[in-house]
C-alpha positions as CSV (number, residue, x, y, z in Angstrom):
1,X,10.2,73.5,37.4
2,X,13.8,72.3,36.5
3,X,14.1,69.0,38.9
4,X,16.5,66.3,37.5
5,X,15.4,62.9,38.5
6,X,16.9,59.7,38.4
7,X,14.0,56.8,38.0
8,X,14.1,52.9,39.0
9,X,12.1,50.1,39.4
10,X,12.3,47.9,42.5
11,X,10.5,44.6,42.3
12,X,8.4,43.6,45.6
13,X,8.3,40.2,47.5
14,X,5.0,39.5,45.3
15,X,6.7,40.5,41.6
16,X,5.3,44.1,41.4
17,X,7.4,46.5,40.2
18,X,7.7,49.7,41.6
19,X,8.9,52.7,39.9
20,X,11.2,55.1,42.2
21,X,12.5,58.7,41.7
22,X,15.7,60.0,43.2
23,X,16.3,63.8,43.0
24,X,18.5,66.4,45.3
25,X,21.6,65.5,46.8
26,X,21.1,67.0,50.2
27,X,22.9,65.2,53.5
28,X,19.2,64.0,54.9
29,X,17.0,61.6,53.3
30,X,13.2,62.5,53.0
31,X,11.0,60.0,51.5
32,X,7.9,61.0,49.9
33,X,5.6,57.8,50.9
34,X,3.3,56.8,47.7
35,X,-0.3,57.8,47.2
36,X,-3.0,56.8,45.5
37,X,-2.8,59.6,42.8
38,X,0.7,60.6,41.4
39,X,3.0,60.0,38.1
40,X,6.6,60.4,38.9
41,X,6.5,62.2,35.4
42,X,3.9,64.1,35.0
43,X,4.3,65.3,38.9
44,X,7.5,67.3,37.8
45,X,5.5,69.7,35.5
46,X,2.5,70.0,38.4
47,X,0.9,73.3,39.5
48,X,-0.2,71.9,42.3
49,X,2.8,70.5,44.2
50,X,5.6,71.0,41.9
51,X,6.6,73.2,44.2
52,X,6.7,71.3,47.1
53,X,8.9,68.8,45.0
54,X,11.0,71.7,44.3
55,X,11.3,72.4,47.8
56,X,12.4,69.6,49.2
57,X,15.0,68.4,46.3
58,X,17.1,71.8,47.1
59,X,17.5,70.5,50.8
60,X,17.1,67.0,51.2
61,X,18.3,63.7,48.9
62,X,14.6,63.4,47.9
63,X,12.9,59.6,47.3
64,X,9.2,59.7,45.7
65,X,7.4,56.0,44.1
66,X,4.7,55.7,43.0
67,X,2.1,52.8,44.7
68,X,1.6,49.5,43.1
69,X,-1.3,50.0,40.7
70,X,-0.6,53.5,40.2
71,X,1.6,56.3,37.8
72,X,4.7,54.0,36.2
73,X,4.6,51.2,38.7
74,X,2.9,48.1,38.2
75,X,-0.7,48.1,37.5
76,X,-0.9,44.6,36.8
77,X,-0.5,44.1,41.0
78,X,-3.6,41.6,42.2
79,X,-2.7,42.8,45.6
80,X,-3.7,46.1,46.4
81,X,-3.6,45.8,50.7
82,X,-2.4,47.9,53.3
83,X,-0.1,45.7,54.4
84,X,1.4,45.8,50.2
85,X,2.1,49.1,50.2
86,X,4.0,49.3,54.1
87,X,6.1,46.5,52.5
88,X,6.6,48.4,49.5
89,X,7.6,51.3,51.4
90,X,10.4,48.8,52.9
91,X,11.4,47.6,49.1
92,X,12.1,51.1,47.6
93,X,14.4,52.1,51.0
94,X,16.2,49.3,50.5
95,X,16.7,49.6,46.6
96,X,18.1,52.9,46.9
97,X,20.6,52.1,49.8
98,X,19.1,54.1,52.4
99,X,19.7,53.3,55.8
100,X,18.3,55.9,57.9
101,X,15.2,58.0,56.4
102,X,12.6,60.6,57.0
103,X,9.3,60.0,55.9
104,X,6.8,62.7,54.2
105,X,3.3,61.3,54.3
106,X,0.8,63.4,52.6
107,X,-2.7,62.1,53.4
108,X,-2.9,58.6,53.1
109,X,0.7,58.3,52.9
110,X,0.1,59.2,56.7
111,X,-0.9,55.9,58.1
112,X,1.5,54.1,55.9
113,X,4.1,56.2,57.3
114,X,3.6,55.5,60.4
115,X,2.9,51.7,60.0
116,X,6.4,51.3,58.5
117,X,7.9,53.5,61.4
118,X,6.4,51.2,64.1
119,X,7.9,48.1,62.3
120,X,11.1,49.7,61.8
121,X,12.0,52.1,64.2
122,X,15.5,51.6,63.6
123,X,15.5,53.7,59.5
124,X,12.9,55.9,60.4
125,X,14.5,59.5,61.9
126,X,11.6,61.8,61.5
127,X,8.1,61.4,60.7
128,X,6.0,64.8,58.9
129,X,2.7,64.1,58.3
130,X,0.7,66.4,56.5
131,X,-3.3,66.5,55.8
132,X,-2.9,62.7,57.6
133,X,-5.5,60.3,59.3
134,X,-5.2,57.0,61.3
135,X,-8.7,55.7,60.4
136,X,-9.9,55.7,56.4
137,X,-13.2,57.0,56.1
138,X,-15.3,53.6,57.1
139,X,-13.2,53.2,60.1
140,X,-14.3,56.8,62.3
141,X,-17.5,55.5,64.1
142,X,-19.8,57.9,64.1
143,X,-18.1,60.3,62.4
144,X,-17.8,58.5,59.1
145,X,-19.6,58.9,56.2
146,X,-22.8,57.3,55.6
147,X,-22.1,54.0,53.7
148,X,-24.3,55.2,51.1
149,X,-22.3,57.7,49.9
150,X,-18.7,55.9,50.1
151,X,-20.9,53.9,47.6
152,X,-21.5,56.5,44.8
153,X,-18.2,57.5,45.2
154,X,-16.8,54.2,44.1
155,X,-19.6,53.8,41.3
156,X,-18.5,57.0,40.4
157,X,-15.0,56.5,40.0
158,X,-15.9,52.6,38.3
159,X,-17.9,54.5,35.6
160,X,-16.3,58.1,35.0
161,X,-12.9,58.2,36.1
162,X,-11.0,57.0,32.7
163,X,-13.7,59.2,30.8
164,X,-12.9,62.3,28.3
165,X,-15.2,64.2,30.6
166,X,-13.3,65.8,33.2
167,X,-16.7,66.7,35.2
168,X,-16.6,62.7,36.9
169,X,-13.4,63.8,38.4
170,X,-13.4,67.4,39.1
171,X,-15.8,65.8,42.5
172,X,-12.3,65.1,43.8
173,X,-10.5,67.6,42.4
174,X,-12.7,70.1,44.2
175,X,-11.6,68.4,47.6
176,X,-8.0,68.6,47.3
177,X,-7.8,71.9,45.9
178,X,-11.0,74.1,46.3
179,X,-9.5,77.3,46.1
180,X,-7.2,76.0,42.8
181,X,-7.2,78.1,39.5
182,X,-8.8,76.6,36.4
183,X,-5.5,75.5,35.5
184,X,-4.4,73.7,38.9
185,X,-8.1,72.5,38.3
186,X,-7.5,71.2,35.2
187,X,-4.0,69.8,35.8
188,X,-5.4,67.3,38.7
189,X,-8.1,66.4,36.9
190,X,-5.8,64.9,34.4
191,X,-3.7,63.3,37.0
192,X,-6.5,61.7,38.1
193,X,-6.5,59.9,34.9
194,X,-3.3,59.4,33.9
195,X,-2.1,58.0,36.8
196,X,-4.6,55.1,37.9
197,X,-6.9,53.1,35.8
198,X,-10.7,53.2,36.8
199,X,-10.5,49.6,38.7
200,X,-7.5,50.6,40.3
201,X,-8.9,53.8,41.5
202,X,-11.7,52.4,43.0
203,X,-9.8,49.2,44.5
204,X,-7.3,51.7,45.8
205,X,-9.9,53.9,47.7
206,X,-12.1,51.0,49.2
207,X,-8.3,49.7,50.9
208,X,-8.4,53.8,52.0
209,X,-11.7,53.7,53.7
210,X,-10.5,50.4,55.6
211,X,-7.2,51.7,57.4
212,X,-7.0,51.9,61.2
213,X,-3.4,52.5,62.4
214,X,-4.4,54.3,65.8
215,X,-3.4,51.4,67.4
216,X,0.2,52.2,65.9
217,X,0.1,55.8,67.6
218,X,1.3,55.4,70.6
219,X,4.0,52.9,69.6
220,X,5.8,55.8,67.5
221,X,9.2,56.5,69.1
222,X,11.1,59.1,66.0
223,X,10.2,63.0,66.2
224,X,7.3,63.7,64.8
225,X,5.6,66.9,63.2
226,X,1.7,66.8,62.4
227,X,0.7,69.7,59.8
228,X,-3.2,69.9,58.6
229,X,-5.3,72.4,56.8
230,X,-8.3,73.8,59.3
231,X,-10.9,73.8,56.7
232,X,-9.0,70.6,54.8
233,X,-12.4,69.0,53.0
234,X,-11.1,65.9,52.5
235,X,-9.6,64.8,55.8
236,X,-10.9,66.1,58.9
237,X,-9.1,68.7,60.7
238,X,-10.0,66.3,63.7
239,X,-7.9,63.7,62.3
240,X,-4.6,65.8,62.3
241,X,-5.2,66.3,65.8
242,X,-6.0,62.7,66.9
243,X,-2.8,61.8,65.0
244,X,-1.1,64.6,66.8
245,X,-2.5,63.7,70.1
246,X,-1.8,60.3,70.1
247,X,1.6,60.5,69.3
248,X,3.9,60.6,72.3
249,X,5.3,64.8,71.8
250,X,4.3,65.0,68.3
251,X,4.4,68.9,67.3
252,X,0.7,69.9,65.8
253,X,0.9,72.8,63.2
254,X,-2.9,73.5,62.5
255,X,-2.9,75.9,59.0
256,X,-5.5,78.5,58.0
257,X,-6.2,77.2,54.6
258,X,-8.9,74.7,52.9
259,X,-6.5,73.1,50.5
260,X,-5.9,69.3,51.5
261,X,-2.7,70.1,49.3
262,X,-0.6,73.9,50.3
263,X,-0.4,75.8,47.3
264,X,2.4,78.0,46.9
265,X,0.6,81.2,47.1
266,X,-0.9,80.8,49.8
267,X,0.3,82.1,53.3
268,X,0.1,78.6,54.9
269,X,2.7,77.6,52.3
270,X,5.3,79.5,53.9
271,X,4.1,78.7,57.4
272,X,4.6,75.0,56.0
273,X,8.3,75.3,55.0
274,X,9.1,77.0,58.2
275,X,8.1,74.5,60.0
276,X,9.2,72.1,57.8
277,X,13.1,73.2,57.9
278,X,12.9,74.0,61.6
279,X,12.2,70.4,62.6
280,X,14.5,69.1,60.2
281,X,16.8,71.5,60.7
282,X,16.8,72.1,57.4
283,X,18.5,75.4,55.9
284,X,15.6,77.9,55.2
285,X,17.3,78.8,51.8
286,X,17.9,76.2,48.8
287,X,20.9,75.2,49.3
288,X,23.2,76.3,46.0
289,X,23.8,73.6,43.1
290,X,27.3,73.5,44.2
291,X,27.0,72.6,47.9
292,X,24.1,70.4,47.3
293,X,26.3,68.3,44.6
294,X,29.9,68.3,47.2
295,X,27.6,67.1,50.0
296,X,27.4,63.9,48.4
297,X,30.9,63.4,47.9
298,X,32.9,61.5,50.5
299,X,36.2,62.6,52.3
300,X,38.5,61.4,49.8
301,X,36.6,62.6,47.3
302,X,37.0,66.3,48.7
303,X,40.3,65.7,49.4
304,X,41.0,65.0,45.7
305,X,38.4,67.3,44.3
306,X,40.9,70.0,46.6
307,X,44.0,68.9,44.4
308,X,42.3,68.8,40.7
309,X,40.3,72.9,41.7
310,X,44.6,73.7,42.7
311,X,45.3,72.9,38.7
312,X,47.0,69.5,39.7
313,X,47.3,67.1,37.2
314,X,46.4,63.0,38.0
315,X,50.0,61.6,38.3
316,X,50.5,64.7,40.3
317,X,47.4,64.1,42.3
318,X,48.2,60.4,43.0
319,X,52.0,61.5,44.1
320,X,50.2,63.8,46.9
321,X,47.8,61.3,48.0
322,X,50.1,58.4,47.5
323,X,47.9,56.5,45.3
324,X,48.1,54.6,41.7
325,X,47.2,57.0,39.0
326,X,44.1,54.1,38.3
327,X,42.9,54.8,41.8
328,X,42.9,58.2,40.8
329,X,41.4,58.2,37.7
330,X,38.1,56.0,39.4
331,X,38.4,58.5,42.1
332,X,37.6,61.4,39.2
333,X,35.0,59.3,37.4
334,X,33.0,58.9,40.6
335,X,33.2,62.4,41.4
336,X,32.1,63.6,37.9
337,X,29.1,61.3,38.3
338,X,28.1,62.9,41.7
339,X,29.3,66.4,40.4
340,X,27.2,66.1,37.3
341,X,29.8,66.9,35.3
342,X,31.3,65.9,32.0
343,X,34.8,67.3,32.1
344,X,37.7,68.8,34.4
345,X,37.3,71.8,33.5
346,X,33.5,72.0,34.6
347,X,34.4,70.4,37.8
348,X,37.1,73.1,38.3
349,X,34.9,76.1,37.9
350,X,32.1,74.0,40.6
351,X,35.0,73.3,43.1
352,X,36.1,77.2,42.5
353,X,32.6,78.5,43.3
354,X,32.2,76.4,46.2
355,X,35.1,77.8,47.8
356,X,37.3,75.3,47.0
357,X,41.1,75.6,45.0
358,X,42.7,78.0,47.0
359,X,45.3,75.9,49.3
């Protein structure tokens, strides 16, 4: 997968540091909410979701972090909470200058998706959850799981997560992906340990089995689209419809697959993106290099791009637009930047291709 990234660290109200990917340059903003397993690295070479990644960045200015205590962010973070990582949501929207977003949440970046949305209706403009819950795994009555086993799972993690022996995480690895090849197998399995320290793990799943945002439910006001596998065997398929049927005309998309995570072979991959673009309303193509780079440029910008694509030179460019040739020469560099270009003659043949150069 080739997916340029731009990484950043935002620090949080407590100190943390959070490390923050910026990729795509598409005219809506989707942000990935953090999880408890991901590398904003070693994600980009994933056979797992790489292509999701890929997906998005060709149609959306894409935002991923990674959680305190996980991948490049802090790990050094004492708090771990709920509450941390909806606030932490709020710190990397703010650091990249986003003001209105949409927000991805991928299992448990479901309920902290929708937390942050109730608090701050006003920057959230879609909500897709995918493979979501409102209540962790201690908090679903009589359809949680029995204490006991919660238990081993943490002991499990404590004791073999770190481990050269790949067997103490393949237990989870088989949930997320049951019908992955050896190689998606083995690929998440590493993940798993490159991305969180044993403590960490375990700290981060027992805040997991505690979350209960149902209450939040019906308080969501943005458009919302619920996706979840039918045979998912990590969360419930009766979660992704309590999520969907709690929230005031949420769209429920059940898919015929077992993978907690769509891989892209499989059918309810493409079911996914359609879905996907059409509530977005998204192109169903990637959009091409060119458009997705002069999206980001602003009206003036176009304007002057227009002039330099017809040949003209800067003095003759600033005569047109009645500006100081230094106006027009921080004009250029700005666009070069957003163009991701080195020189006017590469920005010529981009403008050209787009369409643009002929008036």
């Amino acid at each position: 997968m080739d997916l340029r990234q731009t990484i950043r660290f935002a620090t949080a109200d407590d100190g943390v540091s959070i490390a923050y990917a910026t990729s795509g340059h598409g005219p809506q903003a989707v942000v990935k909410v953090g999880t408890w397993m991901s590398h904003l690295e070693f994600d980009l070479a994933s056979p797992v979701w790489g292509h999701l990644l890929t997906w998005l960045a060709q149609r959306f200015t894409l935002l991923r972090y990674d959680q305190r205590g996980n991948g490049l962010s802090d790990w050094a973070a004492a708090d771990l909470s709920f509450d941390a990582w909806v606030r932490d949501l709020g710190t990397v929207v703010d650091a990249a200058g986003l003001e209105r977003v949409a927000l991805l949440g991928l299992s448990q970046g479901a309920p902290v998706a929708i937390a942050y949305a109730v608090r701050h209706p006003e920057r959230v403009s879609h909500l897709i959850l995918h493979g979501g819950y409102a209540r962790g795994r201690r908090q679903r009555g009589a359809e949680s799981a029995p204490q006991e086993l919660d238990d081993a799972v943490i002991k499990l993690i404590e004791h073999g997560w770190g481990g050269d022996d790949a067997s103490f995480r393949q237990f989870f690895t088989s949930q997320f992906v049951p019908d992955g090849t050896a190689d998606e197998h083995r690929w998440f399995n590493e993940l798993e340990r490159v991305s969180a320290s044993p403590v960490n793990a375990a700290r981060l799943l027992r805040t997991m089995y505690g979350i209960n945002v149902s209450a939040d439910l019906a308080v969501v006001t943005c458009p919302t689209l619920v996706l979840h596998a039918t045979g998912d065997l990590r969360v419930p398929f009766s979660e992704g419809r309590l999520l969907a049927s709690g929230i005031a005309q949420a769209r429920f998309v059940p898919l015929d697959s077992r993978n907690h995570l769509m891989l892209e072979r499989e059918p309810a991959w493409r079911r996914w993106t359609e879905e996907v673009a059409q509530f977005m309303g998204a192109p169903s193509e990637p959009r091409t290099p060119g458009a997705t780079r002069l999206a980001a440029l602003t009206p003036r910008e176009r304007e002057l791009l227009e002039l330099i694509a017809q040949g003209r030179d800067n003095a003759q460019i600033a005569a047109v637009l009645t500006l100081s040739e230094k106006t027009v020469r921080n004009h250029i560099t700005n666009i070069f930047a957003k163009l991701e270009v080195e020189s006017r003659a590469q920005a010529i043949v981009l403008a050209r291709t787009s369409g643009l150069g002929d008036g």
